[in-house]
Every structure is written in C-alpha cells, then in structure tokens.
C-alpha positions as CSV (number, residue, x, y, z in Angstrom):
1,X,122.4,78.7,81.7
2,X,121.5,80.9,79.4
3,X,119.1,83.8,77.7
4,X,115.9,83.1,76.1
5,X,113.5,85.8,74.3
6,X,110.7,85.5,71.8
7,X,107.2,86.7,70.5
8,X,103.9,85.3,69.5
9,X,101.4,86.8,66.7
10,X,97.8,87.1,66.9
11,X,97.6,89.1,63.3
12,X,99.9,91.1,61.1
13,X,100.8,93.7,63.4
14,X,102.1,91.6,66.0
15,X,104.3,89.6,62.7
16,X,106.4,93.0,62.2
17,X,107.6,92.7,65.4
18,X,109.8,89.8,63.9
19,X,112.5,92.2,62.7
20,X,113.2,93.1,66.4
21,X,114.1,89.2,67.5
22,X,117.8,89.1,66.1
23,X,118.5,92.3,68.4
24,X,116.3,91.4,71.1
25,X,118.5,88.0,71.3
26,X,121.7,89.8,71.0
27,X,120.8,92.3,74.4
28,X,120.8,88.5,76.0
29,X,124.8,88.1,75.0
30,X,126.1,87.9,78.4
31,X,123.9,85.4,79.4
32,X,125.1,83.2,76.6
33,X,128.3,84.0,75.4
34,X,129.1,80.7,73.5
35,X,125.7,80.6,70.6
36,X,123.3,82.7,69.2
37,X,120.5,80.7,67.4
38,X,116.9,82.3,66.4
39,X,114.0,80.8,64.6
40,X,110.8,82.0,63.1
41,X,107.2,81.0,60.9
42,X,104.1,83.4,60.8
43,X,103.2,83.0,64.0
44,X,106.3,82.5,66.6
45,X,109.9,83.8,67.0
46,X,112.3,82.2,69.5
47,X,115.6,83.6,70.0
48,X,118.7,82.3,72.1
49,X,121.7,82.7,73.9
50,X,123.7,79.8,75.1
51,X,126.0,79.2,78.0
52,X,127.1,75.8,77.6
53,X,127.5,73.7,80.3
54,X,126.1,70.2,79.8
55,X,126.7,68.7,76.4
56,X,128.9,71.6,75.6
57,X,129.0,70.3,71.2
58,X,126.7,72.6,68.7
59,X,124.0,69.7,68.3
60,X,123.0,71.2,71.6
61,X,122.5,74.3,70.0
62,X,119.6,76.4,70.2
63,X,116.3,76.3,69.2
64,X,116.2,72.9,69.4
65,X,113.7,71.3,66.9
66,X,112.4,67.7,67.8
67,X,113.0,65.1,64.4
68,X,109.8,65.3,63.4
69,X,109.7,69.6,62.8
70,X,107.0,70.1,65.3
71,X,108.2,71.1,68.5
72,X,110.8,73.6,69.4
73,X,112.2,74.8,72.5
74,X,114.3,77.4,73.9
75,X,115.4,76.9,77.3
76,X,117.3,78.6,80.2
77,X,118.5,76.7,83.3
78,X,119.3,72.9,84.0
79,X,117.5,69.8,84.7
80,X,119.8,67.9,87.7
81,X,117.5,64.3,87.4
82,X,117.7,64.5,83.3
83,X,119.7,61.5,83.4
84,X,116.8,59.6,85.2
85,X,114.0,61.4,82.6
86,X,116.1,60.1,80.1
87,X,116.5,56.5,81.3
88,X,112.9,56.3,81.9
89,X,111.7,58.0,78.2
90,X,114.5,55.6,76.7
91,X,112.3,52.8,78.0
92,X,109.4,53.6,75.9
93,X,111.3,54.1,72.9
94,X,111.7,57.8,72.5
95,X,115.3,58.8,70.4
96,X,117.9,61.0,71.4
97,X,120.8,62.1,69.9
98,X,122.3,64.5,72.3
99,X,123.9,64.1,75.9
100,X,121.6,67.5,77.3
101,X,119.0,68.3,79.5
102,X,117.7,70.6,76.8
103,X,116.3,67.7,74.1
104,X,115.2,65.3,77.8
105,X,112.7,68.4,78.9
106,X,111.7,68.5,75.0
107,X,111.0,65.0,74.7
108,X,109.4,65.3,78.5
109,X,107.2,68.0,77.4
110,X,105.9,65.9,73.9
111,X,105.5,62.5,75.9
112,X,103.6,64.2,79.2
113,X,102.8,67.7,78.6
114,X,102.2,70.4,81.3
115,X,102.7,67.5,84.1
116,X,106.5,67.3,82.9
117,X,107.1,69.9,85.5
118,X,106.3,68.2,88.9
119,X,109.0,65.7,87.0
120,X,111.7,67.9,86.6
121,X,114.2,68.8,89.5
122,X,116.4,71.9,88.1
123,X,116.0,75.4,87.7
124,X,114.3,76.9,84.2
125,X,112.7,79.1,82.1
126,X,111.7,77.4,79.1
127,X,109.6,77.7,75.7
128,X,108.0,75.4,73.9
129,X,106.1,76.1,70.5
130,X,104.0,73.2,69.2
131,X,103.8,74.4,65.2
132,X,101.4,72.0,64.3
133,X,98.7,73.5,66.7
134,X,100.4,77.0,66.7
135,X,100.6,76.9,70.6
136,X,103.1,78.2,72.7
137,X,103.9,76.6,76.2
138,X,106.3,78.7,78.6
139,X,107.1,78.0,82.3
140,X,109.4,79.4,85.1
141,X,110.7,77.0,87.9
142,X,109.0,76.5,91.3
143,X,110.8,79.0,93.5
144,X,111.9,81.4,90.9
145,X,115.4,80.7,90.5
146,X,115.5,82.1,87.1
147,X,113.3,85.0,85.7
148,X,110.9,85.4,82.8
149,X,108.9,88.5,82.0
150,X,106.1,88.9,79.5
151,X,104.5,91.7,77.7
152,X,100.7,91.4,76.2
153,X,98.9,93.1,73.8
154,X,95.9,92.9,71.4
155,X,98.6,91.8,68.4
156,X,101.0,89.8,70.2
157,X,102.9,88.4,73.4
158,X,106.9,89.5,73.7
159,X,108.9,87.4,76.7
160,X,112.4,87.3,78.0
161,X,114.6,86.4,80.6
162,X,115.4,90.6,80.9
163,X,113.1,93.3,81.1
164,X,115.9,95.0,78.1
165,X,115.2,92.3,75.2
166,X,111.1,93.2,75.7
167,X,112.2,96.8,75.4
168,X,113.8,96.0,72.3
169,X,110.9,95.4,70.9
170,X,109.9,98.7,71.3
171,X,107.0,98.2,73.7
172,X,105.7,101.6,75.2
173,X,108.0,103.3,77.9
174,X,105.7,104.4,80.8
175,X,106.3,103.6,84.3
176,X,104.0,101.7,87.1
177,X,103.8,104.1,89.7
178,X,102.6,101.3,92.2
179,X,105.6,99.6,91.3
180,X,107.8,103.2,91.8
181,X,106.3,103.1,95.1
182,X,107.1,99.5,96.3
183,X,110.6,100.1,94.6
184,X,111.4,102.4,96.9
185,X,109.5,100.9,99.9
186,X,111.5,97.3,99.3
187,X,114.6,98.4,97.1
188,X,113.6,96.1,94.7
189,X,110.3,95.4,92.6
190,X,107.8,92.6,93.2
191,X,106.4,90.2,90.8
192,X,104.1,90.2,88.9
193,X,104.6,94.0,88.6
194,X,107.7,95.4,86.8
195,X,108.9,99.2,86.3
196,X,107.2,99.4,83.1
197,X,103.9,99.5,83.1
198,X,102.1,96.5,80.8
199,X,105.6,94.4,81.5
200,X,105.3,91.1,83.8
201,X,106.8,89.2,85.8
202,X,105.5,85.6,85.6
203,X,105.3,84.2,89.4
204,X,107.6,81.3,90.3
205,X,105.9,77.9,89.9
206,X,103.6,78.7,86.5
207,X,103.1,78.4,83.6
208,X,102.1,80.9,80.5
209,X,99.8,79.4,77.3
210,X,99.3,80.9,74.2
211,X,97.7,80.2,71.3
212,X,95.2,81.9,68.9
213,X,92.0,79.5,70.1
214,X,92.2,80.3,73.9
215,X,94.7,83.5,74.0
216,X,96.7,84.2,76.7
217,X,96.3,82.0,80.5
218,X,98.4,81.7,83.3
219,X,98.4,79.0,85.3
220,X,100.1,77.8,88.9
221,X,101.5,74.0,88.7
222,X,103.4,74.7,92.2
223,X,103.4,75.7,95.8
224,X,105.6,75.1,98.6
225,X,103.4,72.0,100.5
226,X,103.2,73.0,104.5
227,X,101.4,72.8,107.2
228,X,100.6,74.1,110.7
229,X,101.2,70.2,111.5
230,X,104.5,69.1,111.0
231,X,104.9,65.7,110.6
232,X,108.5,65.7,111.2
233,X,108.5,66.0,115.4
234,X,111.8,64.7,116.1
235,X,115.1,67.2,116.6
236,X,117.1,64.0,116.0
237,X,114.8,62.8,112.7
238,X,114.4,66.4,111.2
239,X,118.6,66.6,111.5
240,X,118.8,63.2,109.8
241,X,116.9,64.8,107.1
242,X,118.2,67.7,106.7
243,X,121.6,66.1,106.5
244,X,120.4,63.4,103.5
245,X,118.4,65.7,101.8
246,X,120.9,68.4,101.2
247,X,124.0,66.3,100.8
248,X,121.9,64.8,97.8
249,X,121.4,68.3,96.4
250,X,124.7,69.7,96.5
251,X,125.4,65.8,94.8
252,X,122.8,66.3,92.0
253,X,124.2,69.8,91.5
254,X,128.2,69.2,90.9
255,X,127.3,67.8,87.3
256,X,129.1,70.0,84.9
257,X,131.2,69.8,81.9
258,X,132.7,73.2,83.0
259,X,135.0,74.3,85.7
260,X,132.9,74.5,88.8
261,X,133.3,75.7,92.3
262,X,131.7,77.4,95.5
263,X,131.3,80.5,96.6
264,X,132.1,81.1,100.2
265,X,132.0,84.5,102.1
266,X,132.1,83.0,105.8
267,X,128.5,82.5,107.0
268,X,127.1,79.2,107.6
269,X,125.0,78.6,104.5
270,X,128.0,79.1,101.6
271,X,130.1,77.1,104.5
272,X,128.0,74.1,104.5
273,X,127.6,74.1,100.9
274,X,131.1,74.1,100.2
275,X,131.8,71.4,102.8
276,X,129.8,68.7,101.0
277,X,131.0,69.5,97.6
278,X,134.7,69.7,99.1
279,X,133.5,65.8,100.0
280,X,132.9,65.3,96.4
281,X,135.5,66.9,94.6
282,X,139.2,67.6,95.6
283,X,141.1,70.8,95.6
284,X,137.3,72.2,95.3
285,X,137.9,75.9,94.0
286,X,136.2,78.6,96.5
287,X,136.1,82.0,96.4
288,X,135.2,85.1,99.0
289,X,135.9,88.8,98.9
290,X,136.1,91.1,102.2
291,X,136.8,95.0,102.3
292,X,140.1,96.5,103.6
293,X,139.9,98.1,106.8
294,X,136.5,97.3,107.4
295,X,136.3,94.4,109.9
296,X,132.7,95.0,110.9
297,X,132.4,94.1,107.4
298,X,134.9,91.5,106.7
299,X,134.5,88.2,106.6
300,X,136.7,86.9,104.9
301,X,138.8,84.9,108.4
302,X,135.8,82.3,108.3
303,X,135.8,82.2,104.5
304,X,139.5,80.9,105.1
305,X,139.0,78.8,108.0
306,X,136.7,76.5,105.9
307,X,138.8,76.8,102.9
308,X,141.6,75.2,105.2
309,X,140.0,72.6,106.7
310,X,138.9,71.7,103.5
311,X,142.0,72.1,101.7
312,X,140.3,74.0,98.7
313,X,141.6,75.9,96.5
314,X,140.3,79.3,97.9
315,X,141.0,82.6,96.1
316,X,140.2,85.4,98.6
317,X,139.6,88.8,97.1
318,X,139.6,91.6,99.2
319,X,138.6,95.3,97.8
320,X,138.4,98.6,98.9
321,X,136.0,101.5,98.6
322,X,137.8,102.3,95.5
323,X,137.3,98.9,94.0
324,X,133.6,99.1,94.7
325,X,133.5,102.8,93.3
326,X,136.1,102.2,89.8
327,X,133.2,98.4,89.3
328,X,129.7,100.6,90.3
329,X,128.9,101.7,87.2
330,X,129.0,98.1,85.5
331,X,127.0,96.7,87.8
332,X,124.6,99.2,87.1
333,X,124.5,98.4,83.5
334,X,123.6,94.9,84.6
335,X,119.9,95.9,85.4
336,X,117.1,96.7,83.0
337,X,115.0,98.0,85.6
338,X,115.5,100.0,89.2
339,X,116.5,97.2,91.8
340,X,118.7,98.3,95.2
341,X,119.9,96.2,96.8
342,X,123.5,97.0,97.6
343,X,124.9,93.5,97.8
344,X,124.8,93.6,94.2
345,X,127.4,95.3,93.8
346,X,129.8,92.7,95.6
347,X,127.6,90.1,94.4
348,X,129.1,91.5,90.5
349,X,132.6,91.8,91.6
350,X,132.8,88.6,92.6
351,X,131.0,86.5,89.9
352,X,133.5,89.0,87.6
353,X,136.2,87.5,89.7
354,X,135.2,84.0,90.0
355,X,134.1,83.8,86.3
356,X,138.1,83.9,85.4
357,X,138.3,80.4,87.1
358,X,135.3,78.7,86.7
359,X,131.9,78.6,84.8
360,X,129.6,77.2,87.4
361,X,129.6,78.0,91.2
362,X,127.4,76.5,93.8
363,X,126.1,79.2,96.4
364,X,124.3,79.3,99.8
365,X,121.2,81.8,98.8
366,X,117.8,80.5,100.2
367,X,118.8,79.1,103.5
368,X,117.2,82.3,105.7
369,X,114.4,82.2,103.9
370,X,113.6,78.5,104.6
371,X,115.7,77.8,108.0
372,X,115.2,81.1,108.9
373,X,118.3,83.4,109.5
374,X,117.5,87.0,109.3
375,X,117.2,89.6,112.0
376,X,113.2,89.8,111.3
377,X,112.8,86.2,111.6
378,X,113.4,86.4,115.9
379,X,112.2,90.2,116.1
380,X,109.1,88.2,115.0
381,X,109.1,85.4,116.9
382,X,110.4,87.5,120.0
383,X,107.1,90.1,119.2
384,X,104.8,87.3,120.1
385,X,106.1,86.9,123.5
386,X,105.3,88.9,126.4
387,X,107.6,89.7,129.4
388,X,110.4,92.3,130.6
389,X,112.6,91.8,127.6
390,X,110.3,93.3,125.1
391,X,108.6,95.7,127.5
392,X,112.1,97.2,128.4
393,X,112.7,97.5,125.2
394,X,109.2,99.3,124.6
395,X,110.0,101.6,127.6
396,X,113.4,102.6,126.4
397,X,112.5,103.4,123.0
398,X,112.9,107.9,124.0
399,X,116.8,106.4,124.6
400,X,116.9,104.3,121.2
401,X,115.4,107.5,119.3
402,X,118.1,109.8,120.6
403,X,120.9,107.5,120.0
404,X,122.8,107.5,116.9
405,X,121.5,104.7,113.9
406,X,123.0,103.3,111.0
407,X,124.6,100.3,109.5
408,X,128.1,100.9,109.6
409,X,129.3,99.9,113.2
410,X,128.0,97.1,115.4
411,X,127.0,99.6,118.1
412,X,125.0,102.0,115.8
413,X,123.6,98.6,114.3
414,X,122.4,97.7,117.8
415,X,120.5,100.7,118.3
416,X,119.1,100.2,114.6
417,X,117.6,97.2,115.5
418,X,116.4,98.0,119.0
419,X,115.2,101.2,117.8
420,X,112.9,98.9,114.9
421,X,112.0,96.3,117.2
422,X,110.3,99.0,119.6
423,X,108.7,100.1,117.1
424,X,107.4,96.6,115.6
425,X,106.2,95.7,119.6
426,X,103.2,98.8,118.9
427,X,101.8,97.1,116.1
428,X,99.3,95.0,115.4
429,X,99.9,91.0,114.0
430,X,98.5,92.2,110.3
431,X,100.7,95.3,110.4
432,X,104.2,93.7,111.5
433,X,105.2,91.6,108.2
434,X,105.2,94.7,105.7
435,X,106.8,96.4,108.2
436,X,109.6,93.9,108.4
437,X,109.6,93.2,105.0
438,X,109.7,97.6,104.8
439,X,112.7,99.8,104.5
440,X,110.8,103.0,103.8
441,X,107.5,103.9,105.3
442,X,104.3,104.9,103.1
443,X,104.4,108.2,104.2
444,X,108.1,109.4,103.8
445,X,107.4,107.6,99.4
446,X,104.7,110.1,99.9
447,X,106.8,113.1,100.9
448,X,109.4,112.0,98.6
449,X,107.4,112.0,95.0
450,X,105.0,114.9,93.3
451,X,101.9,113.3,93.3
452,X,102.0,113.0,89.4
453,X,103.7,109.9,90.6
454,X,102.4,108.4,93.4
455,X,101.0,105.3,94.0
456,X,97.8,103.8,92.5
457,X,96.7,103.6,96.4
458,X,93.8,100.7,95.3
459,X,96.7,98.5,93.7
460,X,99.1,98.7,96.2
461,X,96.5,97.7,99.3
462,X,95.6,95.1,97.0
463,X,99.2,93.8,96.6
464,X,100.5,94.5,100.1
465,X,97.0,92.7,101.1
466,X,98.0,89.6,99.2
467,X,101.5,89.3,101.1
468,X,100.2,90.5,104.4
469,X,97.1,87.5,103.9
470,X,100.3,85.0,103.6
471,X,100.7,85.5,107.6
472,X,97.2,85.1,108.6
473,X,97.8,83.2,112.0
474,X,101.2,85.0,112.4
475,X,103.2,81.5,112.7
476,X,106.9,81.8,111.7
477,X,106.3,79.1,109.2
478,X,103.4,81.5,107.8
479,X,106.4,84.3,107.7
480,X,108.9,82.4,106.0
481,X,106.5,81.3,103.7
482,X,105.7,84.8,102.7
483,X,109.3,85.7,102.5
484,X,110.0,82.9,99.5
485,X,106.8,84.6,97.8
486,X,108.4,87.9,98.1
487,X,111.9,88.4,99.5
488,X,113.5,85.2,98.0
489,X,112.6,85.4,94.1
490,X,112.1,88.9,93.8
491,X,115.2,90.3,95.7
492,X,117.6,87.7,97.0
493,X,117.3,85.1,93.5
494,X,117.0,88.2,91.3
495,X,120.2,89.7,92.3
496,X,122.1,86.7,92.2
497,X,120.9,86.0,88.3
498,X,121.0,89.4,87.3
499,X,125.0,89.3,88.9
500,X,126.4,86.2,87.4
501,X,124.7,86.3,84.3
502,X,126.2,89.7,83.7
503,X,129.6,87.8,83.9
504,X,128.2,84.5,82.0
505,X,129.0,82.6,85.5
506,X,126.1,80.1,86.4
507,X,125.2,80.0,89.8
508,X,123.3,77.0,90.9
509,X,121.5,77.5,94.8
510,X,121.0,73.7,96.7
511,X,119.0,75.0,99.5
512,X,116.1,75.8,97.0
513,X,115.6,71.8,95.6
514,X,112.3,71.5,95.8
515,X,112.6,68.5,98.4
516,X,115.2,70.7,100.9
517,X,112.4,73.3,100.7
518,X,109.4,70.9,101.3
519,X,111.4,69.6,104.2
520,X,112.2,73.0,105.8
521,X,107.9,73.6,105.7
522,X,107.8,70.6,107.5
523,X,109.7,71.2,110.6
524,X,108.1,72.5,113.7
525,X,109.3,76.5,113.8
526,X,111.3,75.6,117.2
527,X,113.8,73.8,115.2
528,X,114.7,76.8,113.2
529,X,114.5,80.0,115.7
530,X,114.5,80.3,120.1
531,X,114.7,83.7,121.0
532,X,118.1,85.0,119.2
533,X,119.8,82.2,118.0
534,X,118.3,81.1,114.3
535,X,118.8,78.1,112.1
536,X,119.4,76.5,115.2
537,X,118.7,73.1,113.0
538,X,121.1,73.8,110.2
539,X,124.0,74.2,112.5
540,X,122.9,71.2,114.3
541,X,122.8,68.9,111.3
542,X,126.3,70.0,110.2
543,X,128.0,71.2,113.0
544,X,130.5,68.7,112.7
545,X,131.7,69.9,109.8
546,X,132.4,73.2,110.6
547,X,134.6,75.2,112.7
548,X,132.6,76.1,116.1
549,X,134.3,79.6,115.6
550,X,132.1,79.8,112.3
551,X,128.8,77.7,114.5
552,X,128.5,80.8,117.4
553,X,129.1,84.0,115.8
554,X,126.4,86.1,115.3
555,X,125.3,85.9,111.7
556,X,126.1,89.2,108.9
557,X,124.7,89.9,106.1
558,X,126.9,90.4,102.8
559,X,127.1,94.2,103.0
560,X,128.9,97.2,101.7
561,X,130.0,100.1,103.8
562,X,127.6,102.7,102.3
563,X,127.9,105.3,104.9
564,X,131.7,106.4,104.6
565,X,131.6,105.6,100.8
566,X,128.8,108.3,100.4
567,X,130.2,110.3,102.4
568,X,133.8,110.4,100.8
569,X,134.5,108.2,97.5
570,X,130.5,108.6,96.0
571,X,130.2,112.0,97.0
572,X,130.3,113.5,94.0
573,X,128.0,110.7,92.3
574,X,125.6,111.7,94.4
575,X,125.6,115.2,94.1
576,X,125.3,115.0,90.5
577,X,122.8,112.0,90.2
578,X,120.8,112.7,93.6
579,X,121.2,115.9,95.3
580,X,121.4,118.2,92.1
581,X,118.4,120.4,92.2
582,X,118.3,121.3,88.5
583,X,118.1,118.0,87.5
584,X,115.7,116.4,90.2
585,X,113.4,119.7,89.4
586,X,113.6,119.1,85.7
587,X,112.8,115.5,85.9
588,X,109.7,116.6,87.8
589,X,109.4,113.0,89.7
590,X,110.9,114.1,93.4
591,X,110.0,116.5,95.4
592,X,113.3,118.5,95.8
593,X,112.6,119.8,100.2
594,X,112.8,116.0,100.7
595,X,115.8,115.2,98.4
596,X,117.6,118.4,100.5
597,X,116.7,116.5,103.7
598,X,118.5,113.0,102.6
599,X,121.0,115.1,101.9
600,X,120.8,116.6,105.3
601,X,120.2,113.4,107.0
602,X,123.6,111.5,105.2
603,X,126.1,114.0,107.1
604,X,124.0,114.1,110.2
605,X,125.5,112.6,113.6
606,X,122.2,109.7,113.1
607,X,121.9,108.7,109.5
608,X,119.5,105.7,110.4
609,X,118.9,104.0,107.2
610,X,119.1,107.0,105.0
611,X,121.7,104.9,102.8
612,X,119.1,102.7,101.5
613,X,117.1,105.4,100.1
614,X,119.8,107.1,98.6
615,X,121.5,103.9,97.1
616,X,117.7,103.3,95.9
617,X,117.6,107.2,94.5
618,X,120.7,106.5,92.9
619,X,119.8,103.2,91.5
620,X,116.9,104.8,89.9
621,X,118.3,108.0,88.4
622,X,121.1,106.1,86.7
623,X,118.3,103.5,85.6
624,X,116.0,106.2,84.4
625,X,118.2,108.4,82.9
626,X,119.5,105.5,80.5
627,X,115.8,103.9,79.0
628,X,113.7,107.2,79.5
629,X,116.5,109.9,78.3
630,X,119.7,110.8,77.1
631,X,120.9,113.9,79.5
C-alpha cells in the first residue's frame, strides 16, 4: 500500500511542472511512511511513497525500472495471485530479482500489455511509462478499492492517489458547483467529478493512456458480469459457493510480511471475515471500538463474543464524545476534498488505534453492497409489493410526520424510516433509487446556496440520469448494481482508504475479489433479501460459525452519536464554523435564513436528519477554509 503521483508533458510548459514532483510526493507521506523515490526525463515524472508490506528490502523500492531502462512503474495496492503470474512468466524465461508484486505486474504489463489486468486479482493503482515510446499506461482496479485522480490540460496530465498532491502542482482552485450540489445531496462526491473543477476521478475498472501521438483516452477493461438470469438456482449450491469462494479470499488475502489482523465491530460481515482468518492464523489480532453510554450505538458485546469463540487476540476500544471531539480535527486533515460521511471519524480512530499493532487488517466493507444489507435494499424490495403493509404505512404517514425523527434512539430511528418509506411508496420506479441513494432533497441544496453556486442543472440530470438508467427494470440486482457504481467506491471504499492510509494501516476488503462479486450478481435476488431480513444467504453459508446472538439481531450501521455531540461537546465548533453569520455572509456561498433554520431545526423536539447536513456544512467549511483561504 502506498502513494503514487506523477505528470506527463506535452511541451515546455507542462516540463516546469517538474519542480513540483518532489513536494507533490512528499503530501503522499502517510501513505508510505517507509520510502520516498521519484524519477524523471523530458517528458514523465513519477513520484512515490512506499508502505512496505511484501518484499519489505529497498530492491523493492520505488520507481521500479525494468533491466533493460525502458519501463518504469509506480504502483499502489497488491497483487494476491503474484505468486501464480510469477510462476507462469518464469516459464517463458522472464528474470526477476525481487520477491514483490510490484516487478510481477511490471513484467505482466511488458509480456501482455493492457490485457494484464483481467490477470491480476489484487487491488491497485498503478503507472507504467514506456520511455522508449514516451507512453504512459495508468489503471485503477475493478471495483475501485483504491483511488486515482487526474488533471488535464493543453501542456500536461498531473495524477495522484489524493486530490492534495494535484493541488500541489498548483492547478487552478475553482470549484464544480454540480459537484457542491451532489456533495451535499450524498455527503460525499461521485466520480468522475471531484470538488475542483478540471480534477478527475478515474472510474473503477479503467484505464488512462497518454502519449504525445494519440493524447489523452480513457478506457473501461471491467464490469461486474450479471444477469437478470441467474445461473446459480440452488439455495443449497449458491451457499456452497459462497462458502468456497470467500474462504479462498480471506486465504489469498492473509499474505503479509507485516503484522496483520481484522477488524471487527460486531455485524456479520467483519464477523465472518475474522472467523476464516481466525481458521488460518492463531491468536488472530482483532480490534473494535464502541462509545460509552451509548448502547443504541455500541457494539462492541458481539465484537467480543466472536473474539471469544475464536480465541483472538481482541483489543476493544471504547471512546467517548470527548474522544471523538479531542481526534475530529485530524480526521479532517485526512481529506483533500469535502466528503461527510460521519463514520469517518471512527473509521480514523480506529486505524490510529489498530495501526500501533499491526500494518495490515482485513475488513468486512462491500458485503451490503453485493449481498445486500442496508435499510434501502428491503424499503426497495418491500416498494414493489402491494398489500396492507405498505398501504398502512401510506395511510399513517400525517402520524410519522408529527412524530419526532432522528438517528439517535431506536424509536426516533423507527419513525425515520417509516416516515422515508411513506414517502418512497408516492414515487415513481425512475424516481426511488436517487431518492434512496439521497440525504438532501434538490430543493432544500437550492434553498441552502446563492445561486452564484448552484448547480449546473444540465450536468447534474445528466449524471443522476446515468445512475438512475443503472435501475431500468427496478430489479434489486439492478439496485445493487448501481450502489457498487456509486455508493461502494465513492463513499464506503473512499472513506476506508482515505482513513487507514492517514495512519499508514493497509486495509485489504475480501468481499470485493472480483470472483465473490461475480458470484453475488449471480444469485437470484431472493437469496439475498425477503421482506426485512437481508443477506439472508450470507448468514446461511456461515451460520455455523457464528454466535446465533450475532445471526438474528437486526443489523446497525457503524455510527456516531451526532445529535447530543452537536448539541453539547461540538456546540461551539459549530457556532463558529456553521452558524456564524459573519462568516457564512462573507464567504458569500450560503444563504444565511437557511443556515439560521439548521440551526433552529438541531435544538428542535424533531431534528430528522438535520445532522447530516450540518456534519456536511461542517465538513465543508473546515475543507474550504484550508485550500481556498486562510481566515
């Protein structure tokens, strides 16, 4: 794991740029605490950082330059079936003279070019610069497990694996108001847009060319293969599978010459992750957190019933709303652009915590978005039904609307969600996904900015259009798909790199090998949701191994308890980041009547979901206030 940047020339111009790679590397330190390395001719720079995890000895080092001076690479991520690239390149005579995964994908790359991909089984970002043809190949993995973002111009192309090392550069500041808008519509910021306008996101699953004959082309080598016709019918056959196929990935992915371990907050998914590595290694180290005094949202009992039964060696953290406030502000300092999701913030302390132990951990992130195990997955599956449940819940929506909502009690929670799902029972199929996929409506983004900012309304129909056209038949399948286009790389992967690599911890995800996730595609939707109950074959294949305690609660998400923080420990945050008139006026971005009524709305009797937009306010003034001023 580690931190890659770099720049291509097209002329002179772009060649200045050059005296910006050594820093632009350097902003990539805590992804790579153990090696810096750059390179450069005429034409190409390629800088690195360098956690090292396989073949740990400096001939590992970065960039890597093939024997005969042509190729180099620069590379972020690891290859799990090197060994077996290796073995079969070895065959045909090609040298090597290191134990990594870093010189196999080089020599991978020379011997079969672009097609090396559909080889590799890993997670990356990766460039490759061919000096004898002055071309430059650079690809991100199939589901997006580790970022890359790109910025073009007439005189060059700048990449990196964070949106900071571009900056370095010193690329124009401006920002993409259609991106401003989905920011605060998703809490985080979909590819390929980024906060700065003219910065990209390259989309999991391609691949980036460059070269001074044919420019600049992006290309897709990937997408997840399913169908409306799953070829896997039986319950019995599909838990087989399941079973095999995921037992082989946590396998593939317990290579390490590093201290490695799992992390485990309680749910199924971190549960059955650590259970099969627990098979493999003994006195496994695992790790949770859970906040004081806050059993709706602690966790951390299941965390330790699995660590028993497994006999791990489980360090259990648990913090209070101090803890989260005294580690907030370097957690911010670990994004480069707005992004709001609140389980970031745990997600930090506890790669900060887990880091002192261990340099790899394996984690349970991309099993909803496959098996299906959020909320939205059966409020969609139960909107396609008809009967008394959902027309009860229709009828009763005067009663949800007068009760108190928010997210900081099961009961308020309740209403939440019966409150949304009355809601999401009026709308049409083409409508429900965004709104699902929605924390903030169109209107209240349009309420809440002057209009110097809002949205470029032709690009964001076009985007939303694109997702939306994901869920054409309105199948589950169809919305799970959509959510690892959206959801899963953009929010749920992004956090958990932008998290760990802030503490140089590499976090490796088995439910996203390529195979797990073709499987999951190919399972009839039944197997994964009926009515409430939701990755209904997950627990099946692997209910043996786990407490039934841990199989029949009701799943929860990894949350923080915004509500009373705001209201006591982050109150004066707020009030001098959010609700502080002179300052939201001078910035001339926000409208200040609507920041009064978030205000309002937070020490109201029904808050709703008004935490998320100030957490995303929040997010964003601390974000703009450090790359667009000094105040």
């Amino acid at each position: 794991m580690c931190g890659i940047t770099g720049l291509y020339a097209f002329n002179m111009v772009g060649r200045i740029n050059l005296i910006h790679l050594e820093a632009a590397t350097r902003c990539l330190e805590k992804r790579g605490p153990d090696h810096q390395g750059s390179w450069f001719d005429d034409v190409v720079g390629l800088g690195h950082r360098r956690l090292s995890v396989i073949d740990t000895s400096p001939e590992a080092n970065q960039p890597m330059i093939h024997e005969t001076g042509r190729y180099r690479i620069i590379f972020n991520g690891e290859i799990y079936n090197y060994k077996e690239i290796r073995k079969e390149l070895a065959s045909k005579g090609v040298p090597f003279r290191t134990e990594s995964d870093t010189e196999v994908l080089l020599q991978a790359y020379i011997n079969w070019g672009p097609a090396c991909l559909k080889r590799l089984n890993g997670f990356f970002a990766f460039a490759i610069y061919d000096q004898e043809e002055e071309h430059l190949f650079i690809a991100r993995d199939r589901l997006g497990v580790k970022p890359l973002l790109y910025y073009h111009d007439e005189d060059k192309v700048l990449f990196a694996s964070e949106m900071k090392s571009i900056l370095s550069y010193g690329v124009p500041r401006e920002l993409n108001t259609t991106a401003l808008h989905l920011f605060f519509q998703l809490t985080y910021i979909p590819a390929p847009l980024s906060i700065i306008k003219g910065i990209k996101k390259l989309k999991p699953g391609c691949f980036l060319t460059i070269s001074k004959k044919e420019g600049v082309k992006v290309r897709r080598y990937y997408e997840i293969p399913y169908t409306d016709q799953p070829e896997v019918k039986s319950f019995e056959e599909a838990k087989k599978l399941v079973r095999q196929r995921l037992t082989q990935s946590v396998q593939s992915r317990l290579v390490s010459d590093v201290p490695l371990g799992t992390f485990l907050s309680g749910g199924i998914d971190s549960s059955v992750i650590t259970a099969l590595a627990a098979q493999e290694i003994e006195k496994l180290d695992t790790f949770s957190i859970g906040f004081k005094g806050h059993g709706y949202f602690d966790e951390s009992k299941y965390a330790r019933m699995v660590a028993d039964r497994y006999q791990t060696n489980h360090h259990e953290f648990k913090l209070s709303n101090n803890d989260l406030h005294g580690h907030l502000y370097k957690m911010i300092q670990s994004i480069d652009e707005p992004f709001a999701d609140s389980s970031a913030l745990p997600v930090h302390l506890l790669a900060s915590l887990t880091r002192k132990e261990v340099t790899v951990a394996l984690s349970g992130d991309g099993a909803d978005e496959i098996f299906s195990g959020y909320n939205k997955h059966s409020a969609w599956a139960m909107s396609k039904e008809s009967g008394l449940r959902n027309q009860l819940i229709t009828n009763l929506d005067w009663l949800w609307t007068k009760l108190p909502k928010s997210r900081n009690s099961g009961f308020t929670d309740k209403i939440r969600q019966l409150h949304r799902m009355a809601d999401l029972l009026k709308m049409k199929d083409d409508e429900k996904y965004w709104f699902l996929a929605s924390f903030v409506g169109d209107d209240e983004i349009g309420r809440l900015l002057k209009s110097k900012f809002q949205r470029n309304s032709k690009d964001l129909k076009k985007y939303k259009s694109t997702v939306t056209s994901l869920t054409g038949s309105g199948t589950l399948n169809e919305m799970l798909y959509a959510d690892t286009q959206l959801v899963l790389p953009n929010d749920m992967l992004q956090k958990v790199d932008l998290m760990s690599m802030a503490n140089s911890l590499e976090v490796r995800v088995p439910f996203l090998d390529h195979e797990v996730v073709q499987l999951a595609f190919n399972l009839p939707e039944k197997f994964k949701v009926d009515g409430m109950k939701r990755k209904i074959i997950l627990k099946e294949a692997f209910k043996d191994l786990l407490p039934e305690e841990l199989i029949s609660r009701p799943k929860h998400g990894f949350e923080v308890p915004l509500l009373e923080w705001f209201r006591k420990e982050m109150r004066s945050d707020l009030d001098d980041w959010v609700f502080d008139r002179d300052r939201v006026e001078s910035q001339g971005i926000f409208q200040w009547e609507e920041i009064k009524k978030v205000r309002e709305k937070l020490h109201s009797s029904d808050p709703g979901d008004v935490t998320i937009k100030i957490w995303s306010l929040f997010v964003f003034q601390k974000w703009y206030y450090t790359y667009f001023s000094t105040s």
